[in-house]
DRENPATI-575597 format. One record per residue (C-alpha): chain; x, y, z. Coordinates in Angstrom, 2 decimals. Layout:
{cadena = A&x = X&y = Y&z = Z} .
...
***
This chain:
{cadena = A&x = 101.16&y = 30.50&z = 116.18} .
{cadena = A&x = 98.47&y = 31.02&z = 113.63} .
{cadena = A&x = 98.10&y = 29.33&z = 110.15} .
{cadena = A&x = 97.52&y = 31.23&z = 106.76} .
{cadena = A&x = 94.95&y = 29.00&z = 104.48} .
{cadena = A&x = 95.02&y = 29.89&z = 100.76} .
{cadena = A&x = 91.47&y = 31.15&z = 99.53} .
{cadena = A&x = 89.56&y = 28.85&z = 97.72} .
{cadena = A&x = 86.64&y = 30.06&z = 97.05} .
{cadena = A&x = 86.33&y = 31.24&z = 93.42} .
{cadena = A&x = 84.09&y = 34.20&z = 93.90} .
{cadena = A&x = 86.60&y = 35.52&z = 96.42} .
{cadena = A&x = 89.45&y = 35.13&z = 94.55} .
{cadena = A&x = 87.52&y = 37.08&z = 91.56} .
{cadena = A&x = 87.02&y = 39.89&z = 94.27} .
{cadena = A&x = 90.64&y = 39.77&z = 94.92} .
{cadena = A&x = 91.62&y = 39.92&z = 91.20} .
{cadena = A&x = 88.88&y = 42.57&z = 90.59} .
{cadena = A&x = 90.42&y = 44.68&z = 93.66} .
{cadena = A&x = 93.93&y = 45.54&z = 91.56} .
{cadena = A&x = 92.28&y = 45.53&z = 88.12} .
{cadena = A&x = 89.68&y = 48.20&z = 89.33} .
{cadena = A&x = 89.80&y = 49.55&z = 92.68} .
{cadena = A&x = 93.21&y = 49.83&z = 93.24} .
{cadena = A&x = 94.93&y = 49.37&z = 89.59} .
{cadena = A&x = 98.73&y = 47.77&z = 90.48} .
{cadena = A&x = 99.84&y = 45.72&z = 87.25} .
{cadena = A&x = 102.86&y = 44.53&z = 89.57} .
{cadena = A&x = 100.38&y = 43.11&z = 92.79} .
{cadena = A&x = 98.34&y = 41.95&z = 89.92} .
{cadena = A&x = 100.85&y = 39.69&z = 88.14} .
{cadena = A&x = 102.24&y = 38.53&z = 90.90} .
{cadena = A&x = 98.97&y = 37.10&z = 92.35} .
{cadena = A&x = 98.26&y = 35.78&z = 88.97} .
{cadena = A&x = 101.90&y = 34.33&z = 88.97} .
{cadena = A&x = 100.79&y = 32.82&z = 92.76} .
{cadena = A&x = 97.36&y = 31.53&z = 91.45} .
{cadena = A&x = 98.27&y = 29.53&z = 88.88} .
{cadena = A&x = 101.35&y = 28.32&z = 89.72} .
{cadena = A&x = 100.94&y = 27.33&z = 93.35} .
{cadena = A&x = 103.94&y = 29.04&z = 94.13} .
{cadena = A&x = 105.10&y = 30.67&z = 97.12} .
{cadena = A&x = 105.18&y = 34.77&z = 97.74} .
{cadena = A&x = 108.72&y = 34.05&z = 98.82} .
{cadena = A&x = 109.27&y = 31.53&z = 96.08} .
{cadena = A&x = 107.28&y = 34.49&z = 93.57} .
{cadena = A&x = 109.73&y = 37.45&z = 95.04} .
{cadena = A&x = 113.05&y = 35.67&z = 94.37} .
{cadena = A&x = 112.02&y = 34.57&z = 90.57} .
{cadena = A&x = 114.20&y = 36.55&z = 88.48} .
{cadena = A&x = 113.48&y = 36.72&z = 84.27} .
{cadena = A&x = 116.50&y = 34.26&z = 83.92} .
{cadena = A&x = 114.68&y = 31.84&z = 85.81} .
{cadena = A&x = 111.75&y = 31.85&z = 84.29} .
{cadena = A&x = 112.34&y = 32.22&z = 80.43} .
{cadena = A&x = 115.19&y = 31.43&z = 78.16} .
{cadena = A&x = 115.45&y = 34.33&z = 76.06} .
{cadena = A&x = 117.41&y = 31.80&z = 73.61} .
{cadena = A&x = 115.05&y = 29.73&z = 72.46} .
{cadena = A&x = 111.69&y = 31.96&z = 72.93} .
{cadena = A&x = 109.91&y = 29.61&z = 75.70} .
{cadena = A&x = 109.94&y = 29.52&z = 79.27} .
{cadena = A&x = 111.30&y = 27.54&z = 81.94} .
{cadena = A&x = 110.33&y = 25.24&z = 84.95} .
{cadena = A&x = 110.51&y = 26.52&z = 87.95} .
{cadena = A&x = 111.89&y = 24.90&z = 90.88} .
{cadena = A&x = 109.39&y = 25.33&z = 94.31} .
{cadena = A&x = 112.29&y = 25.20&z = 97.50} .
{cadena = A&x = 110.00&y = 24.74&z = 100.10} .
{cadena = A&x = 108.71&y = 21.03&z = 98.97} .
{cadena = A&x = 111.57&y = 20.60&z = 96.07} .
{cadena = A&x = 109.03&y = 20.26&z = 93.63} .
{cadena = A&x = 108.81&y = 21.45&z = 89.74} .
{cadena = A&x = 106.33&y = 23.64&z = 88.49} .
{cadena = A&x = 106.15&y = 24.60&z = 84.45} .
***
């Protein structure tokens, strides 16, 4: 079985980034890579986030976010 290793290089991730703000404009791929990059977050964590989750529409701020692979917070 193979591993995936997250891309740390900066000028790669930039190149990433640059790909759906320029090359192939996707606001949705887009945020959700931002969402990935500086939250540390899972895709799978990222695809089951629903607006509920994330912001309380009550008091105008959003949430933490709990990671369930390693049970830890994230704000």
């Amino acid at each position: 079985m193979s591993t995936t290793e997250p891309i740390r290089n900066k000028t790669d991730l930039q190149k990433f980034m640059d790909y759906y703000s320029a090359i192939q404009p996707n606001p949705r791929n887009q945020a959700l890579i931002l969402l990935g990059l500086y939250t540390a977050l899972r895709i799978g964590d990222i695809l089951q986030l629903k607006w509920r989750m994330v912001y309380d529409f009550n008091k105008h701020h959003f949430l933490t976010i709990f990671m369930s692979m390693n049970k830890k917070h994230r704000s």
